[in-house]
N, C-alpha and C positions, 0 to 999 in steps of 0.2 A: 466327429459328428458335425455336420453343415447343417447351421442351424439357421432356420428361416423365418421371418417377419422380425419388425422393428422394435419390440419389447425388449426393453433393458432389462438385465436381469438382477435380482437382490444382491447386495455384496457378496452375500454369505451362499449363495446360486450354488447349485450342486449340480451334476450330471450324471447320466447312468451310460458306464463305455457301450456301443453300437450294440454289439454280440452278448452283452446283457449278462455278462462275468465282468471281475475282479470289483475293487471296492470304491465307490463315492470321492470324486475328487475334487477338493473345489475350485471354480474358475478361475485362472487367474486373469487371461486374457480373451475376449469379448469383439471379435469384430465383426462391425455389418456392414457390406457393401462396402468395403474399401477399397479407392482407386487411387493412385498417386501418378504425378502427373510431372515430368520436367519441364517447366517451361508449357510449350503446348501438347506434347509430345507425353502419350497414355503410357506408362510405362508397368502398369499390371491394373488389374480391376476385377470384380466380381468378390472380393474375398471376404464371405461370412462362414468363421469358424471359431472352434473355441478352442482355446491351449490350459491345461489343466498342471494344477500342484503336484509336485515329486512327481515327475514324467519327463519323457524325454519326446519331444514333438520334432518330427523331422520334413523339411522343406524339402523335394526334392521337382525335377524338372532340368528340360535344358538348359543351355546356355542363352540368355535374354530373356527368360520368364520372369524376370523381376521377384526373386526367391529373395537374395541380398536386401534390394529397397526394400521388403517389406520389411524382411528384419531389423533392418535401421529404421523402419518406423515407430516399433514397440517401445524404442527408449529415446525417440526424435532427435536421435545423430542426422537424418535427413534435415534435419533442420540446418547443418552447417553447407549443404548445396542451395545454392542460389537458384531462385527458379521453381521449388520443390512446393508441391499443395498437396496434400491428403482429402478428398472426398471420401464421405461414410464416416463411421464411427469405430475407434480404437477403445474400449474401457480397459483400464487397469483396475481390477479386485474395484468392479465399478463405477471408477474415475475415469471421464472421458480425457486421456492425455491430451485432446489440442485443444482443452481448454484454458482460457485467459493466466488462470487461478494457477496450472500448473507448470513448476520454473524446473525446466529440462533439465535440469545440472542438478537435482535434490532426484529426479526423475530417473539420473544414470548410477546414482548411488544405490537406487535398489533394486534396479536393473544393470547389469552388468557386460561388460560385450570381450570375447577372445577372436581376433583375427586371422584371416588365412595364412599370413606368416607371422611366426612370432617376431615379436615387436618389444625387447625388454629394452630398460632403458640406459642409457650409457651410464651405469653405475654398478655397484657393486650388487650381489644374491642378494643383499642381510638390505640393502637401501630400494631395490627396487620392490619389495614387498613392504617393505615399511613409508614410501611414500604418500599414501592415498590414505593410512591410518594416521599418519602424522598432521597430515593435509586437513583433516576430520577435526584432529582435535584432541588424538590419544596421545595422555602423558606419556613421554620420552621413558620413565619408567618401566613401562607396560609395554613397551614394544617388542622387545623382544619374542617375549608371551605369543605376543598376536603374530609377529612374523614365523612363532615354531607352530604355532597351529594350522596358520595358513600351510606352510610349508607339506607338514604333515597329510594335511588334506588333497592337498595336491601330489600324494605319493611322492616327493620328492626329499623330504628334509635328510633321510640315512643316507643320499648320495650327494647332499650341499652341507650338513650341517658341521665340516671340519674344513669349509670356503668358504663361509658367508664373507668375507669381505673381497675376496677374489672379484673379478672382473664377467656381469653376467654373460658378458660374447664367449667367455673361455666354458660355456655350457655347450653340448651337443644340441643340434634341433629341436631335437626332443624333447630336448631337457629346457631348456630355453620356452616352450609351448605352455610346459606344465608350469614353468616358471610365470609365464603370465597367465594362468588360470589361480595359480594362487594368490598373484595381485590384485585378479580379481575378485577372489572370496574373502580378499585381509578383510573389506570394511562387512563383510557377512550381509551381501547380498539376497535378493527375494528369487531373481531371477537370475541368470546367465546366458547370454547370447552366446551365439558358438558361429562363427559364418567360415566355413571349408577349413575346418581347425587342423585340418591332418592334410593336405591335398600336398603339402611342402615335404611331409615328412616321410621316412620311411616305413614298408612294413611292421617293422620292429615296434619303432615310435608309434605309430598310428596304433597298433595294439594297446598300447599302454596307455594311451588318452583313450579308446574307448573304454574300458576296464575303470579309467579314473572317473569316466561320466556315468559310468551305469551305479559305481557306489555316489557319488556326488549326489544322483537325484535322489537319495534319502534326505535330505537338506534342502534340493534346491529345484526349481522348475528349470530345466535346460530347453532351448531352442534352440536348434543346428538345421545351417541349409550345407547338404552335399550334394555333390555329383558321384557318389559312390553308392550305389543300391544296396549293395550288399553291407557296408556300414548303417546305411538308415534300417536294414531288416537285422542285424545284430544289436541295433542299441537304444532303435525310439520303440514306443510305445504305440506312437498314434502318426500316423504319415501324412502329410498334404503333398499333391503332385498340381503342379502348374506346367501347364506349355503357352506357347506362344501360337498366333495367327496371323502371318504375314505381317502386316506395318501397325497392326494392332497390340501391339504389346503384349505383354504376359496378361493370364488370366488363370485361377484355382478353378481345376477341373472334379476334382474332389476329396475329402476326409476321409479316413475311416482308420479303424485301430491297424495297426502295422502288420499284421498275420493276415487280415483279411484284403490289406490292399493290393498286399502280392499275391496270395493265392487267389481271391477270386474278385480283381475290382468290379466297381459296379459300371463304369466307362470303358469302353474299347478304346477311346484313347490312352487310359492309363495300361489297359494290357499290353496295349504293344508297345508301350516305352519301358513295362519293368520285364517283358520279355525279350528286349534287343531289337523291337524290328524299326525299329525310331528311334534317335535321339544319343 
């Protein structure tokens, strides 16, 4: 849904999906008119839309539609590029994140982000998931607990749990992906970022992380920017498509629930990008 004029909404804000089926989902994120900016240089704008609880919101567009920046907007990892401004407004469950009051590091704790390549860390299964819980604050007791759960969750614990101390490089790509979606979820995140989570992996693997995000959004509000259509119409809910204009940077051309953006968008830009004749 693109939602228009300047009215913040109540925390507790609810929506009705476009096509006027399935159930009330509350907002989780809230943006009007958001532009980001490197240095001088526009590097997406126009974006007023809303991303909803237990769903899977999928970014898609070319390549330089600024689909990435915005998603490192939601949990202000753009914060670590120098140069970076956000105009318009971001609310989280009705927190404006660039405001003073909110300290980005408490921000990425409940928002979460998995990378285009997996990325575990030079340590063992059983230490790279117990890192970020340890980090927190949870007794050495209790870890384990959280690293079987995490694991679990992440479909992956029946094929680590007789290596947990093994070394994470000696996992498959795949295995390795799911392995940081579950570092992600050890501290039990609100959100989870997803930016081209499968684009490394193979058929196989890519199966098995989409199948892990479609149960995961029982728990958790997933954002994912792909360049694969046909994963965004197997696994999100509600779609945003962005393109670009010449030296004008990316701009959201429109929302709408994911059945209806492929079968009938409302822009002939977006028809002819999710029909092949662009992009």
């Amino acid at each position: 849904m693109v939602r228009t004029g300047n009215t913040a909404p109540a925390e507790d804000a609810v929506t009705v999906p476009d096509d006027g089926s399935g159930p009330l989902r509350d907002v989780v994120y809230d943006l009007d008119d958001v532009a980001v900016y490197y240095g001088s240089y526009r590097a997406i704008r126009g974006v007023t839309m809303q991303m909803h609880a237990q769903e899977i919101t999928a970014l898609i567009g070319p390549s330089g539609c600024g689909k990435t920046t915005l998603l490192r907007c939601l949990n202000r990892m753009n914060d670590l590029v120098a140069g970076t401004r956000v105009d318009g407004t971001i609310r989280y469950h009705g927190q404006d994140v660039q405001a003073p009051t909110v300290k980005p590091i408490e921000l990425r704790r409940k928002v979460g982000m998995v990378f285009q390549k997996p990325n575990p860390f030079p340590k063992s299964i059983f230490e790279n998931v117990a890192f970020t819980p340890r980090a927190n604050g949870v007794p050495k007791k209790d870890l384990a607990e959280v690293v079987e759960g995490a694991l679990r969750q992440a479909a992956l614990w029946d094929e680590v749990k007789d290596k947990l101390k093994q070394s994470a490089f000696e996992l498959s790509g795949g295995q390795q992906q799911r392995l940081c979606i579950a570092r992600a979820i050890a501290v039990k995140p609100d959100v989870i970022l997803m930016d081209e989570p499968c684009s490394a992996l193979d058929p196989i693997a890519t199966l098995r992380i989409e199948e892990l995000m479609v149960n995961l959004k029982e728990q958790f509000t997933i954002i994912i920017v792909t360049h694969n259509l046909q994963q965004a119409a197997r696994v999100s809910d509600t779609t945003a498509f962005f393109t670009t204009e010449g030296k004008e940077g990316g701009v959201l051309v429109e929302v709408a629930p994911t059945r209806k953006m492929f079968d009938s968008p409302a822009d002939q830009r977006t028809l002819d990008y999710v029909t092949g004749r662009f992009g």
